[in-house]
C-alpha positions as CSV (number, residue, x, y, z in Angstrom):
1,X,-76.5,-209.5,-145.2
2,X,-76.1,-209.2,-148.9
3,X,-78.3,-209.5,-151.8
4,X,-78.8,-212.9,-153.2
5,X,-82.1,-212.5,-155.7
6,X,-82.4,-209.8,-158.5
7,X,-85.4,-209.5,-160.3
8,X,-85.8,-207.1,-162.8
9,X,-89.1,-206.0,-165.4
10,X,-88.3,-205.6,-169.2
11,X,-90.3,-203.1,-170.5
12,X,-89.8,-199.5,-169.3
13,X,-86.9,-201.0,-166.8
14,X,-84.1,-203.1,-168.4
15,X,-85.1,-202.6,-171.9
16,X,-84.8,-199.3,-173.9
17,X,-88.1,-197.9,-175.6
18,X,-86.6,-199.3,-179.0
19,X,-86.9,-202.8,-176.8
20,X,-82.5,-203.0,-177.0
21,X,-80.1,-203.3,-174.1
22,X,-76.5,-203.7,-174.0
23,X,-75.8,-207.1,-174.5
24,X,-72.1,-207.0,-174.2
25,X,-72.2,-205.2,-170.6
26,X,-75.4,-207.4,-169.6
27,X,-73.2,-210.0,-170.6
28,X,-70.5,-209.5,-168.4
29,X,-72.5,-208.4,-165.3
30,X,-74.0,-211.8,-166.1
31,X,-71.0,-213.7,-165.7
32,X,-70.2,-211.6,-162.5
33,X,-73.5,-212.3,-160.3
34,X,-73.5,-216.4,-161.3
35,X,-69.7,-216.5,-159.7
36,X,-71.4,-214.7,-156.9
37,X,-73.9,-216.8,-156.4
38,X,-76.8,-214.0,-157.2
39,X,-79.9,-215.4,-158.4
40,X,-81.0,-213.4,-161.3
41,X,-84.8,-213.3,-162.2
42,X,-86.7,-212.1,-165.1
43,X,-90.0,-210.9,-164.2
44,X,-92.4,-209.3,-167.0
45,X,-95.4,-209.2,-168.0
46,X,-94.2,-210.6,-171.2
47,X,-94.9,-214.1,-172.0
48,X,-91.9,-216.9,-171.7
49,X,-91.8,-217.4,-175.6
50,X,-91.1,-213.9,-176.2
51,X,-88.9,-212.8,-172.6
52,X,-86.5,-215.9,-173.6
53,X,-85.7,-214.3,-177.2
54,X,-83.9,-211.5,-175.8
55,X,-81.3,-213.7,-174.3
56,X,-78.0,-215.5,-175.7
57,X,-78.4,-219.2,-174.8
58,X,-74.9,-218.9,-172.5
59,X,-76.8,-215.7,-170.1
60,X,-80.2,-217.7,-170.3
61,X,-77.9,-220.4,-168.8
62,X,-79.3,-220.5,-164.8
63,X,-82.0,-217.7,-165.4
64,X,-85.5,-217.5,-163.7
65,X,-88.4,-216.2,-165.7
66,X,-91.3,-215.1,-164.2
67,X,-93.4,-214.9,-167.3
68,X,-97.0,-213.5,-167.5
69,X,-96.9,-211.2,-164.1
70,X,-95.7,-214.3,-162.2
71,X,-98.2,-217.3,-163.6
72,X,-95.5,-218.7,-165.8
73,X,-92.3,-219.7,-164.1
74,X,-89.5,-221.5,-166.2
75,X,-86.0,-222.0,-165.0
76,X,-83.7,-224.2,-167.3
77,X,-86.3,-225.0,-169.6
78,X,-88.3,-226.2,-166.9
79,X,-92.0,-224.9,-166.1
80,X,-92.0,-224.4,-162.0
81,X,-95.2,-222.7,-162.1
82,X,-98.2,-222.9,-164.9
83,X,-101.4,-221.0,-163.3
84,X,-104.1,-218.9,-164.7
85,X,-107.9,-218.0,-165.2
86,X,-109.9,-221.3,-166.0
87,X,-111.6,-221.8,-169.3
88,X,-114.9,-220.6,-168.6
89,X,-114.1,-217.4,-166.8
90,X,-111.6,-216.3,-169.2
91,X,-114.1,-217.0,-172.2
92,X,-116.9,-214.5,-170.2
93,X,-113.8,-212.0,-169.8
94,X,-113.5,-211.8,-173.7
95,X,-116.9,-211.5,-174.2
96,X,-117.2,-209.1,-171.9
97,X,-114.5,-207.4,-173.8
98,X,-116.0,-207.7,-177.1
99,X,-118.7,-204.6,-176.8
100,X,-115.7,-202.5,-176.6
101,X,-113.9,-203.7,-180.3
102,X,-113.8,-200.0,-181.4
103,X,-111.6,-199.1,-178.2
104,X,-109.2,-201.7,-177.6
105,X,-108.1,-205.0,-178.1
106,X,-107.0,-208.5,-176.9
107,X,-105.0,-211.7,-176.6
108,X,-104.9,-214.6,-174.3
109,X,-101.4,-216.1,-173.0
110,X,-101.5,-219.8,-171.8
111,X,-97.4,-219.3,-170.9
112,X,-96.4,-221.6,-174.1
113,X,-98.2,-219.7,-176.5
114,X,-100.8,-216.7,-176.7
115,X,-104.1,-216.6,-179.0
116,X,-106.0,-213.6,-180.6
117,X,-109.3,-213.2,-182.6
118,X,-108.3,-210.1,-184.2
119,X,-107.9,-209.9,-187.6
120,X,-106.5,-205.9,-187.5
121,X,-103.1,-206.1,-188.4
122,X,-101.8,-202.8,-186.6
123,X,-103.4,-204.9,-183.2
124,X,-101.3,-207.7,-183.9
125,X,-98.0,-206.4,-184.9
126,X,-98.4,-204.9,-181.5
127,X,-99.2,-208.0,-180.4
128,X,-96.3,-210.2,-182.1
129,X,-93.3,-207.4,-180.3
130,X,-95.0,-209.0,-176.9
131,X,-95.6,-212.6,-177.8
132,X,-92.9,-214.8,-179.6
133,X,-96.0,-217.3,-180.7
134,X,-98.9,-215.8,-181.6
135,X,-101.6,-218.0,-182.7
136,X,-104.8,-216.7,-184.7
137,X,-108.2,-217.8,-184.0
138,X,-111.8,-217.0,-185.3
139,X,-112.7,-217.6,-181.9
140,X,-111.2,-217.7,-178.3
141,X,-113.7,-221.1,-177.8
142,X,-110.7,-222.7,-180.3
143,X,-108.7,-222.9,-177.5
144,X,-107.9,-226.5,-176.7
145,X,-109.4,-227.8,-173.3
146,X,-107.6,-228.0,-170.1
147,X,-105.4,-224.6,-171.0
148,X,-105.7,-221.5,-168.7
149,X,-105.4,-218.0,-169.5
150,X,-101.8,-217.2,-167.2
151,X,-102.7,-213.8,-168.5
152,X,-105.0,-211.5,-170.8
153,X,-103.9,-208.7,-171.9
154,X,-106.0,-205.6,-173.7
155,X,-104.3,-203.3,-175.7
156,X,-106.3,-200.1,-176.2
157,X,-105.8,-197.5,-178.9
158,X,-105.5,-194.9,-176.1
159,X,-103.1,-194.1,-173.5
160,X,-105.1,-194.9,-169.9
161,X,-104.0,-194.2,-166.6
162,X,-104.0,-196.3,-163.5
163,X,-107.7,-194.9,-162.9
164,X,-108.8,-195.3,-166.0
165,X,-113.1,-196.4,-165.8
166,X,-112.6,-199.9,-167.7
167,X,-109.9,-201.0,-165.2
168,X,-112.7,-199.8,-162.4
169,X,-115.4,-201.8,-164.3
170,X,-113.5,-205.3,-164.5
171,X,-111.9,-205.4,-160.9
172,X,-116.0,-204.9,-160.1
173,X,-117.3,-207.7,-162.9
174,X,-114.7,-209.9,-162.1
175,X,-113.7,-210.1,-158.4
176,X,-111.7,-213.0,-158.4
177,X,-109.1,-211.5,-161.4
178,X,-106.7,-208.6,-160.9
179,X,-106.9,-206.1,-163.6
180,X,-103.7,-203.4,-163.6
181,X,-101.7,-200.8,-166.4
182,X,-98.8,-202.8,-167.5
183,X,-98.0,-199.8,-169.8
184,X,-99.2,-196.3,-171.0
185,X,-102.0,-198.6,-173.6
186,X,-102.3,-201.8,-171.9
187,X,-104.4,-203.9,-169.0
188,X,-103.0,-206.8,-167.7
189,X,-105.5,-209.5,-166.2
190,X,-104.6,-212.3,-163.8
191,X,-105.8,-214.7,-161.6
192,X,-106.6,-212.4,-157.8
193,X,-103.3,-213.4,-155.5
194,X,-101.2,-213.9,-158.2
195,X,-98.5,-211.1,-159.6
196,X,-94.8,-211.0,-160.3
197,X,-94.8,-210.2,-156.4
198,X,-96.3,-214.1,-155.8
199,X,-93.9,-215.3,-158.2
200,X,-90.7,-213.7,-156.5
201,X,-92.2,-215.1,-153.0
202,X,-92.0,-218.4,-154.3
203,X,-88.6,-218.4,-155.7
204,X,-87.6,-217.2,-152.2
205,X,-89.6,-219.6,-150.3
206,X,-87.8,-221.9,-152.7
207,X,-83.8,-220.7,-152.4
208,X,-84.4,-219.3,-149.4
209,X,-84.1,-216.1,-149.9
210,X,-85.5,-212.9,-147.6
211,X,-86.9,-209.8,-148.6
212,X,-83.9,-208.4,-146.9
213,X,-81.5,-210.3,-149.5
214,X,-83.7,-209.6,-152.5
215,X,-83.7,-206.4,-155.2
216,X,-86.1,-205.8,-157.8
217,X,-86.5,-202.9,-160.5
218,X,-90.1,-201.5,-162.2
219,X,-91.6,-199.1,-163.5
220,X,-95.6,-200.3,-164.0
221,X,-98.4,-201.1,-161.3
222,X,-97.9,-204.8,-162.3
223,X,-94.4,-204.2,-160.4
224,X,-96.3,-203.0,-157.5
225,X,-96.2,-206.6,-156.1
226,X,-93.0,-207.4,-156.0
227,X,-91.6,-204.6,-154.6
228,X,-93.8,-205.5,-151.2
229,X,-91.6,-208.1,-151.1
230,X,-88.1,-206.8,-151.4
231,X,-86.5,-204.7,-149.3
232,X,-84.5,-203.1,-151.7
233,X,-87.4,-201.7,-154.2
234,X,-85.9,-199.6,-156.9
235,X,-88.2,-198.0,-159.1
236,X,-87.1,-196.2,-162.4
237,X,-86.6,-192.4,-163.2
238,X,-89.4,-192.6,-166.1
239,X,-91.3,-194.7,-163.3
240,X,-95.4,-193.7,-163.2
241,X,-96.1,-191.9,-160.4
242,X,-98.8,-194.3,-158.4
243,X,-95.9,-197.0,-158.3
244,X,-93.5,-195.1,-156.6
245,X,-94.9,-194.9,-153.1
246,X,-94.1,-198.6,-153.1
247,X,-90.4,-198.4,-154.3
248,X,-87.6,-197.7,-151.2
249,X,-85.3,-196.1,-154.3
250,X,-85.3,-194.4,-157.4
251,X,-82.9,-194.4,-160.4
252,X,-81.8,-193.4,-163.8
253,X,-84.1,-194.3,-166.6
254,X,-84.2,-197.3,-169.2
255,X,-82.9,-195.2,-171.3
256,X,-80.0,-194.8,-169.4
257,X,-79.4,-198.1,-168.6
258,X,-80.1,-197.5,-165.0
259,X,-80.9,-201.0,-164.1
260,X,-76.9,-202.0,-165.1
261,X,-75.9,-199.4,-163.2
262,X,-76.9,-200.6,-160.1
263,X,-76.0,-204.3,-161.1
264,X,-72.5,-203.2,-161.6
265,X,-73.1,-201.4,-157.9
266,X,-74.0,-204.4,-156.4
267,X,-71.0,-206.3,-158.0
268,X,-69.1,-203.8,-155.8
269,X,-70.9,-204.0,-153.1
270,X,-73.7,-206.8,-152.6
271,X,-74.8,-205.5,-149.6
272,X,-76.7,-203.3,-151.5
273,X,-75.4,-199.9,-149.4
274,X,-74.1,-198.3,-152.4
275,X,-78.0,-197.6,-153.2
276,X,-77.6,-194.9,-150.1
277,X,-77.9,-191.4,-152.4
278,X,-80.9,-192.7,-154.5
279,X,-83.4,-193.5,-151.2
280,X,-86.6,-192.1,-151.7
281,X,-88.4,-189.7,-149.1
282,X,-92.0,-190.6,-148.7
C-alpha cells in the first residue's frame, strides 16, 4: 500500500504566518508526486479565488482545490462541487449576526466570489488577504438569486477558542449549519455534513482512493474532518490542542516547513512508514 492522495490546509499548515512558502522546493516536490502518480489536494478554508493565487500556473497544473471547507471543488478550472447554505437561511444567519457589529465581523463566499456589508476598512483588509474577489454591498439581500453561501465566515476582534459561547449559540440557532474556529479570530459556517473531510471522501470515492492510501496535514478544527478519513492524519507542531486527538502524527511547524518535509519523506518512501518517529500517543 502506498499513499496516493495528499491534501494539505494553508493557513497555519503549508503556509508561513507571513502567508509565504518556498516556492522553489514546492516546486520541485510538485514535479516529483505528478511523475508518481500522487494526487495532490488543496483543502482550506480559503475561497478558490484567493487559494489559486498562491500557485504558478505550471504547479496549479493537475491540482484539486477543496475551497470553502470542502463546498467548492475545482480541478483544472473545472467546478466538481458548488454547495452551500440557501438564500434564505444564510440571510437569517447575517441577521442574526448583526446585533453583535461591535464584536466581530462578516463575509459571505458563493466559491466564485465572496460579499461583505462592512464598510470598516481594518475588517476588510482582513478580509481581501482571504478572498481574491471581494465584492462590497450595502446589503447581503444584493446578492443575486439562485447563489449559495459555500461558506460564511466571522472574523471577530478577539482571539476565541474552540468553546467560545457564540460558536455554542449558532450550532443551537442553526442546527442544520456547522459552525467551527478556522483560526485564533475566526468562525467558519457551512452547510451540516459538509467539511473539507466530505470533500476529500469525494475525491476518493471518485479516484478511488482509501483512507489507507490518503495523507492530510492541519492545524484548525475545520481540519478535524478530514483527518477521520485518512489514515495517515498529521497534525502540525503549532497545531491547537482540541484537533490533535484526531491526528495519528504530529510534525514540525509551518514555520518550519514541516508539511515539505514530509512530502519529500514520502517521495522516499510512499508507503508513508518514514512517518514512524512522529506517531502520536493518545
Amino acid at each position: 500500500m502506498s499513499i496516493k492522495l495528499i491534501a494539505t490546509d494553508m493557513d497555519g499548515t503549508f503556509l508561513r504566518e507571513d502567508k509565504t512558502y518556498d516556492h522553489a522546493r514546492f516546486h520541485r516536490i510538485r514535479q516529483v508526486l505528478k511523475e508518481m502518480g500522487i494526487q495532490f489536494v488543496i483543502a482550506s478554508g480559503n475561497s478558490y479565488h484567493q487559494l489559486k493565487l498562491q500557485f504558478s500556473d505550471e504547479d496549479m497544473a493537475g491540482l484539486y482545490f477543496v475551497g470553502d471547507n470542502g463546498n467548492y471543488i475545482v480541478h483544472d478550472g473545472d467546478v466538481i462541487r458548488n454547495s452551500g447554505v440557501p438564500r434564505e437561511e444564510f440571510l437569517d444567519v447575517m441577521d442574526y449576526l448583526g446585533q453583535f457589529s461591535d464584536r466581530l465581523d462578516a463575509y459571505i463566499s458563493t466559491g466564485a466570489r465572496s460579499y461583505v456589508t462592512s464598510h470598516d476598512e481594518t475588517f476588510n483588509k482582513i478580509a481581501r488577504v482571504y478572498n481574491g474577489i471581494l465584492v462590497i454591498l450595502d446589503d447581503f439581500r444584493e446578492i443575486p438569486q439562485g447563489e449559495r453561501a459555500s461558506k460564511i465566515a466571522i472574523i471577530t476582534k478577539d482571539e476565541l477558542d474552540p468553546d467560545n459561547p457564540l460558536i455554542d449559540d449558532l450550532r443551537t440557532r442553526f442546527p442544520d449549519l456547522q459552525s467551527m474556529t478556522s483560526g485564533n479570530i475566526f468562525i467558519d459556517i457551512i452547510p451540516a455534513g459538509s467539511g473539507k473531510g466530505s470533500g476529500i471522501k469525494l475525491l476518493q470515492q471518485q479516484l478511488r482512493i482509501t483512507p489507507a492510501e490518503t495523507m492530510v496535514f492541519g492545524d484548525q478544527m475545520n481540519d478535524a474532518s478530514m483527518m477521520e478519513v485518512s489514515d495517515f492524519s498529521v497534525a502540525m507542531a503549532n497545531s491547537i490542542e482540541p484537533l490533535l486527538p484526531y491526528a495519528n502524527y504530529q510534525i514540525g511547524t509551518n514555520e518550519e516547513q514541516g508539511v515539505l518535509d514530509v512530502l519529500e519523506m514520502v517521495i522516499d518512501d510512499p508507503s508513508g512508514k518514514s512517518l514512524a518517529p512522529f506517531v502520536m500517543n493518545h
